[in-house]
C-alpha positions as CSV (number, residue, x, y, z in Angstrom):
1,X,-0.5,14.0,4.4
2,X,1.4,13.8,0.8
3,X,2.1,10.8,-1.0
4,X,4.7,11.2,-3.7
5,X,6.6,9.0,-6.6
6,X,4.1,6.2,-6.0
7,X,3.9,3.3,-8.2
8,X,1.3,0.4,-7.7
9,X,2.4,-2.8,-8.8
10,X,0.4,-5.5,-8.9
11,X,0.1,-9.3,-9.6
12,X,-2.3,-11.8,-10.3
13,X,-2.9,-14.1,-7.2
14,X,-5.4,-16.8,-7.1
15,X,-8.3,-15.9,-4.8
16,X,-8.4,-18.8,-2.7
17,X,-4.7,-18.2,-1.7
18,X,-5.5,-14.6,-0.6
19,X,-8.8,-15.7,1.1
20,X,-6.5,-18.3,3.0
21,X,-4.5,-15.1,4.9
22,X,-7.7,-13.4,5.9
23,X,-9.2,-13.3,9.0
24,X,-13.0,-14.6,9.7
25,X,-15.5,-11.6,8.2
26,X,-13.0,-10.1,5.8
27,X,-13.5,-11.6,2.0
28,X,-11.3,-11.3,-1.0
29,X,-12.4,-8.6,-3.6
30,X,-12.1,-9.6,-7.3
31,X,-12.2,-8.9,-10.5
32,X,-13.2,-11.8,-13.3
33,X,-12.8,-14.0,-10.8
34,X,-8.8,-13.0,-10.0
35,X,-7.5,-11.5,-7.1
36,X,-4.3,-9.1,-6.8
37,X,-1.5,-8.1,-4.7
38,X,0.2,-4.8,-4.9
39,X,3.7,-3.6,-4.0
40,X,3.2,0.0,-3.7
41,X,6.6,2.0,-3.0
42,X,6.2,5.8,-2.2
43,X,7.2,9.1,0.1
44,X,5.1,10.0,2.6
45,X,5.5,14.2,3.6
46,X,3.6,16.4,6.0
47,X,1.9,13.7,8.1
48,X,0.4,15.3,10.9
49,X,-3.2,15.7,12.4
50,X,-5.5,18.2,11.0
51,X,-4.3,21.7,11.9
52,X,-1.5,20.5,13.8
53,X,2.3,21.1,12.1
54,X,4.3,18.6,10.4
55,X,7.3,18.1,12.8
56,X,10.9,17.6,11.5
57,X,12.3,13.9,11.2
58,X,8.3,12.5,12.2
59,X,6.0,13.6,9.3
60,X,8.4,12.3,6.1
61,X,9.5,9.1,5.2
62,X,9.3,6.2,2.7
63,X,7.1,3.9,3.0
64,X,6.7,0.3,1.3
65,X,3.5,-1.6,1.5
66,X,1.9,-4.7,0.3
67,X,-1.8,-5.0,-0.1
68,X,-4.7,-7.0,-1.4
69,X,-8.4,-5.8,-2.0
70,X,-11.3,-7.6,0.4
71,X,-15.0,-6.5,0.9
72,X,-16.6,-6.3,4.7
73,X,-20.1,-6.5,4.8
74,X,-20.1,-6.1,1.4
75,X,-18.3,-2.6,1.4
76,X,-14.7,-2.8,-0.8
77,X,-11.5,-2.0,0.3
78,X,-7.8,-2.5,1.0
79,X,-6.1,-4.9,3.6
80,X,-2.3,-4.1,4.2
81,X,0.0,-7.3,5.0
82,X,2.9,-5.1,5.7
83,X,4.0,-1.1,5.5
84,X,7.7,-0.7,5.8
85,X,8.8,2.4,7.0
86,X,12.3,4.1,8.4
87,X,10.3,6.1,10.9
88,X,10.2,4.0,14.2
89,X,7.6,6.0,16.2
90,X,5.4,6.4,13.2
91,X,5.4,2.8,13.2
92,X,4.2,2.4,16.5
93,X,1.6,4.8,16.8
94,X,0.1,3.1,13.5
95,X,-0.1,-0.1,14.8
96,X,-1.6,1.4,18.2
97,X,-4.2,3.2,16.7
98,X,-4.4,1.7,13.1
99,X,-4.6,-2.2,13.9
100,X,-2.5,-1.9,10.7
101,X,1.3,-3.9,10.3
102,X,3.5,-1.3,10.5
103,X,7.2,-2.2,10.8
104,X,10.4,-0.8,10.8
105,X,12.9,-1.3,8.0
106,X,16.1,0.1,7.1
107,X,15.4,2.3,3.5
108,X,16.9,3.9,0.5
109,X,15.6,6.3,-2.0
110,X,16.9,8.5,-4.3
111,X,14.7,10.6,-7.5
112,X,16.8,11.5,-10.5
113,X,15.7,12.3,-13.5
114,X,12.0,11.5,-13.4
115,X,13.3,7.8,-12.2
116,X,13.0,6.9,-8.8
117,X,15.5,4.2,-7.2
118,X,14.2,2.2,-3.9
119,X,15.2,-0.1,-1.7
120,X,14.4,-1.9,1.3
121,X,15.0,-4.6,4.2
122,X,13.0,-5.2,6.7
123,X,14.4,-5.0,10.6
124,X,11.2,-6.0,12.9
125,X,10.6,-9.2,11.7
126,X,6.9,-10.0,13.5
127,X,5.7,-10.5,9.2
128,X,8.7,-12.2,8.4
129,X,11.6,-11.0,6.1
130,X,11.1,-9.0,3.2
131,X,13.2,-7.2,1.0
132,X,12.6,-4.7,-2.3
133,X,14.4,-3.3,-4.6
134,X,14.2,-1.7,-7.9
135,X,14.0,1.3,-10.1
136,X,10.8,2.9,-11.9
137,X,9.4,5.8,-13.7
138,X,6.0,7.3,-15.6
139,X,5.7,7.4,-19.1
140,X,3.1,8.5,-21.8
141,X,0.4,10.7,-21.0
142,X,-1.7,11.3,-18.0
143,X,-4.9,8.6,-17.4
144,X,-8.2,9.5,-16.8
145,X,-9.5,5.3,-15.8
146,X,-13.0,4.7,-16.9
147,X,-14.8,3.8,-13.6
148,X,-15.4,0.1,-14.6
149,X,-11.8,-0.3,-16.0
150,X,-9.1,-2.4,-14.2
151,X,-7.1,0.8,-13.3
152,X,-10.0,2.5,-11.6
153,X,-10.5,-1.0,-9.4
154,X,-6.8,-1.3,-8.4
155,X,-6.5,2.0,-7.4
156,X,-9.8,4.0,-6.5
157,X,-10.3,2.9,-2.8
158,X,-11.2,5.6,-0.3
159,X,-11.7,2.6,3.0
160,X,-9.4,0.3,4.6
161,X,-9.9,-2.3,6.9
162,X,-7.2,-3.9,9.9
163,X,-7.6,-6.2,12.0
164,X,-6.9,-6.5,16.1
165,X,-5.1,-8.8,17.7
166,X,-8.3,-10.4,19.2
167,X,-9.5,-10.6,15.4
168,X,-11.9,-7.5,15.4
169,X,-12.5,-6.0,12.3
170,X,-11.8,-2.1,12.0
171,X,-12.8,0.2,8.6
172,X,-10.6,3.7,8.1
173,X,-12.1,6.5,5.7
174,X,-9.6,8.0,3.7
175,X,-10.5,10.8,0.5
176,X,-8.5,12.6,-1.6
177,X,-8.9,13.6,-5.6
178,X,-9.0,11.5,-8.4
179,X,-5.4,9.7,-8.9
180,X,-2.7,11.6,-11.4
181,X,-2.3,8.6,-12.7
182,X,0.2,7.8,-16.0
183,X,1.8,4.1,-16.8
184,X,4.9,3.3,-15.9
185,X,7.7,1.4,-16.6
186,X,10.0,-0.4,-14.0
187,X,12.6,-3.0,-13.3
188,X,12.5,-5.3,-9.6
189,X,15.2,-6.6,-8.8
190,X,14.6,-8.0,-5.7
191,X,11.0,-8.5,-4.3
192,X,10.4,-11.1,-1.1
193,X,7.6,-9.1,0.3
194,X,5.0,-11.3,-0.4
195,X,7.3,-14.9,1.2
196,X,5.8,-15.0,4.0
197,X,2.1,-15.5,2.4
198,X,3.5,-17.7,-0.4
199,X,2.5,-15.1,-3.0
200,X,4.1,-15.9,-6.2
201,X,5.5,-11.9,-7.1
202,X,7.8,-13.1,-9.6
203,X,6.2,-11.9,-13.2
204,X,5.8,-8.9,-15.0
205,X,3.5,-6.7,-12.7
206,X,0.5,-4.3,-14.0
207,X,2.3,-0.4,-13.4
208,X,0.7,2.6,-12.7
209,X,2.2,5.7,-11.1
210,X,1.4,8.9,-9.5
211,X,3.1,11.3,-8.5
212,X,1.5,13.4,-5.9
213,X,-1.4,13.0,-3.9
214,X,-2.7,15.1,-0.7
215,X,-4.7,13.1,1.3
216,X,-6.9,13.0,4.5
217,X,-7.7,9.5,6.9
218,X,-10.0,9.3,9.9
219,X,-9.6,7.0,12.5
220,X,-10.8,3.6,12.5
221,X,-14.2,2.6,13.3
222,X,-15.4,-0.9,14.4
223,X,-17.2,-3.4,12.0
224,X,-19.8,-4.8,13.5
């Protein structure tokens, strides 16, 4: 798959609010003792598995997620609360096989002029209401994140974990190259995604942006 026009944005949350909307053998990551949570807007284009063709109207569409960073038996990685997306199927098949909160939303986006414009409410309600919307673009020169910086750790995770209804842990492999990473500057003006966990999303996030990605996943494993 491709991920385009992405920008992570992310805000300080304290880490015993995060570790309260986790289930039992999934522990908030951190950094300095804080915790974050991301709102990461993007495209998603030629989704399809290995060697098969991306099909028309299935493998593109945008897709809005927010995520925190935990650690399973002491391996690091990112937990999704929600991923919004237009595509209804995609959804479903992700939260078949994936364990992961896909749901459907009705979306806008529209790139001109190196600014992306995005927007979003959410229809399947099953993580509560959430709504986005806002404007954003790179600027200054490309980023190469020392591995111990604050970038690197916000963005450089190849493993995610999900959870089953039952409450079984599951890790997914992902890889892809190093992030083309710039800063980036944006304006929210509307951002509820983070309500229903009583995440306080209101301040001036940390921006980073990318622009293209090609990335491979695997399917899920169990944690035992």
């Amino acid at each position: 798959m491709q991920w385009l026009d992405l920008c992570f944005m992310h805000w300080p949350v304290p880490p015993a609010l995060v570790q309260a909307t986790l289930p039992p053998g999934v522990e908030v990551d951190t950094r300095d003792g804080q915790a974050y949570v991301g709102v990461v807007p993007f495209r998603m284009a030629d989704v399809a598995p290995r060697l098969v063709p991306a099909v028309p109207g299935l493998s593109a569409f945008p897709e809005l997620n927010l995520r925190t960073y935990v650690r399973v038996n002491g391996e690091s990685g990112v937990w999704f609360y929600s991923l919004d997306v237009t595509q209804p199927l995609a959804a479903a098949l992700a939260r078949t096989f994936f364990h992961l909160p896909y749901r459907q939303a009705r979306m806008w986006v529209d790139r001109q002029g190196g600014v992306t414009r995005y927007a979003s409410v959410r229809t399947d309600l099953r993580t509560g209401p959430g709504a986005f919307a806002g404007a954003y673009r790179p600027v200054g020169p490309p980023l190469s994140p020392a591995p111990d910086s604050l970038e690197a750790w916000l963005t450089d995770r190849l493993r995610l974990f999900s959870a089953d209804p039952a409450g079984r842990v599951y890790r997914g492999q992902i890889h892809h190259r190093p992030w083309p990473l710039r800063r980036a500057q944006a304006e929210i003006r509307v951002n509820t995604l983070g309500a229903a966990q009583h995440f306080d999303l209101s301040g001036a996030p940390h921006l980073l942006h990318a622009g293209r990605l090609d990335v491979t996943a695997w399917w899920l494993e169990r944690v035992r």
